[in-house]
C-alpha positions as CSV (number, residue, x, y, z in Angstrom):
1,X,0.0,0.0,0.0
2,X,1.2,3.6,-0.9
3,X,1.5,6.4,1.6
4,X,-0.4,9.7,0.4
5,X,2.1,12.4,0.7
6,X,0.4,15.2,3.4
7,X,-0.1,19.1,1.1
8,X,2.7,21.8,1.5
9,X,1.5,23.1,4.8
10,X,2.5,26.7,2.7
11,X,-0.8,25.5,0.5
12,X,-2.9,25.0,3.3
13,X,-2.5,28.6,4.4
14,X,-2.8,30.5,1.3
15,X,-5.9,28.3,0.9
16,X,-7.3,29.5,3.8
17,X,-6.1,33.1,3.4
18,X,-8.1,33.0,0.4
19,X,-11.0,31.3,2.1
20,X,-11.1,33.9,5.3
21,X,-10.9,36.9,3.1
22,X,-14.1,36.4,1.2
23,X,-16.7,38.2,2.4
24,X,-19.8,38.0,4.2
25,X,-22.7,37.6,1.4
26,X,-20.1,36.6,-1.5
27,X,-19.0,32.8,-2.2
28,X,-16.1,31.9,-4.8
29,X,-15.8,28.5,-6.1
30,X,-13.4,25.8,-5.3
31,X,-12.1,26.7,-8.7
32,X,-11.9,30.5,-8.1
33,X,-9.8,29.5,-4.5
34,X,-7.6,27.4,-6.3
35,X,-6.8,29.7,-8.6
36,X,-6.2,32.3,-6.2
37,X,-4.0,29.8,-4.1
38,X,-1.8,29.1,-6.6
39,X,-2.9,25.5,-6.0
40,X,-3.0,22.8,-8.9
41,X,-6.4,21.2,-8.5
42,X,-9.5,22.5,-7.3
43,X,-10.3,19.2,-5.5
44,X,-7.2,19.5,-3.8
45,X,-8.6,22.4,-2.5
46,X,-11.6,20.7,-0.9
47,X,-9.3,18.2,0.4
48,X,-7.6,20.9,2.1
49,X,-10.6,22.6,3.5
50,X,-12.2,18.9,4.7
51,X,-9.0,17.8,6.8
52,X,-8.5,21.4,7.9
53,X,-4.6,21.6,8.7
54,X,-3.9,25.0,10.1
55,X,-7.2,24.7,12.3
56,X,-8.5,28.0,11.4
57,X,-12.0,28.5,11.5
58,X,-12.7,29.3,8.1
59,X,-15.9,30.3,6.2
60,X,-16.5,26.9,4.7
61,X,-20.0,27.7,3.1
62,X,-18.5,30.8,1.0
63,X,-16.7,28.3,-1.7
64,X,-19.2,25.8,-4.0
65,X,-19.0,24.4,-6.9
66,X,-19.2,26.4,-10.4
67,X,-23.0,25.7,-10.1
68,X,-22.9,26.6,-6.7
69,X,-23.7,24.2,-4.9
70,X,-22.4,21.8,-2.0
71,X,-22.9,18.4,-0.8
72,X,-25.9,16.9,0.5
73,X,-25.1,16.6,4.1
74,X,-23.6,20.9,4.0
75,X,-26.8,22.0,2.8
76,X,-28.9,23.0,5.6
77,X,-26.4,24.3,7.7
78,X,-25.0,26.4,4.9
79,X,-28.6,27.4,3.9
80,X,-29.3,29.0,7.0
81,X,-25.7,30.8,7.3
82,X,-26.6,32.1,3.9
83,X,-29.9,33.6,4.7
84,X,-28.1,35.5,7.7
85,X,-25.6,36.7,5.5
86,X,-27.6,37.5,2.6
87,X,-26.1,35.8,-0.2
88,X,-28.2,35.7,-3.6
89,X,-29.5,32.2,-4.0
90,X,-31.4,30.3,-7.0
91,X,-34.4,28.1,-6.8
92,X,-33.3,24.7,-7.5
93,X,-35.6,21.6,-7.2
94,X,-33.0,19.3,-6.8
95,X,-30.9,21.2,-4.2
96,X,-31.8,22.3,-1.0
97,X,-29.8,25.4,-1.7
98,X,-27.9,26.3,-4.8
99,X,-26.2,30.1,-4.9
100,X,-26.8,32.5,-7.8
101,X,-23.3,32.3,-8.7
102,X,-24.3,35.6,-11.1
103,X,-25.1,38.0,-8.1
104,X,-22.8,36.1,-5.4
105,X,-19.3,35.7,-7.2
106,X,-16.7,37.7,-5.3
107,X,-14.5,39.4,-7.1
108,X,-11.2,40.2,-5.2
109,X,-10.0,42.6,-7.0
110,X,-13.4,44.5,-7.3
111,X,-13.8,48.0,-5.8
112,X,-15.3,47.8,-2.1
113,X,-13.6,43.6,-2.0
């Protein structure tokens, strides 16, 4: 059996540097954090945010998929941390929340981001 090497623990911080800066409201995709992180895969990313290395409390509900969305079992929690914070969502009839990633994309380098 093959060991699975642990992530650059350098990764795991600009990954959640990226993650703690969005803001309230806003979401980016695990793509968008990726990208931002200077990271090679977007699931990597989700990886990373799952197993939570540096321990930070970070704002897991702000990064979904392109179509935002999350998993099944994120959902309801995320739903009601949305509605608090205001974030755009879509009616979807096979989610229990999906965001309108055309209102809620965060753009860092937008004025006021």
């Amino acid at each position: 059996m093959t060991e699975r090497a642990e992530p650059d623990p350098g990764l795991a911080r600009r990954v959640g540097d990226v993650v703690a800066a969005i803001p309230p409201g806003r979401v980016l995709s695990y793509r968008d954090v990726a990208e931002l992180a200077e990271c090679r895969s977007a699931r990597l990313v989700g990886t990373l945010m799952a197993r939570n290395p540096t321990g930070a409390d970070l704002p897991w509900w702000r990064v979904v998929t392109v179509q935002g969305t999350l998993a099944d079992h994120l959902q309801a929690e995320a739903r009601d941390r949305y509605r608090e914070e205001g974030t755009p969502l879509r009616e979807d009839d096979r989610h229990l929340v999906r965001v309108d990633m055309g209102r809620a994309l965060w753009t860092p380098d937008s004025p006021g981001a």
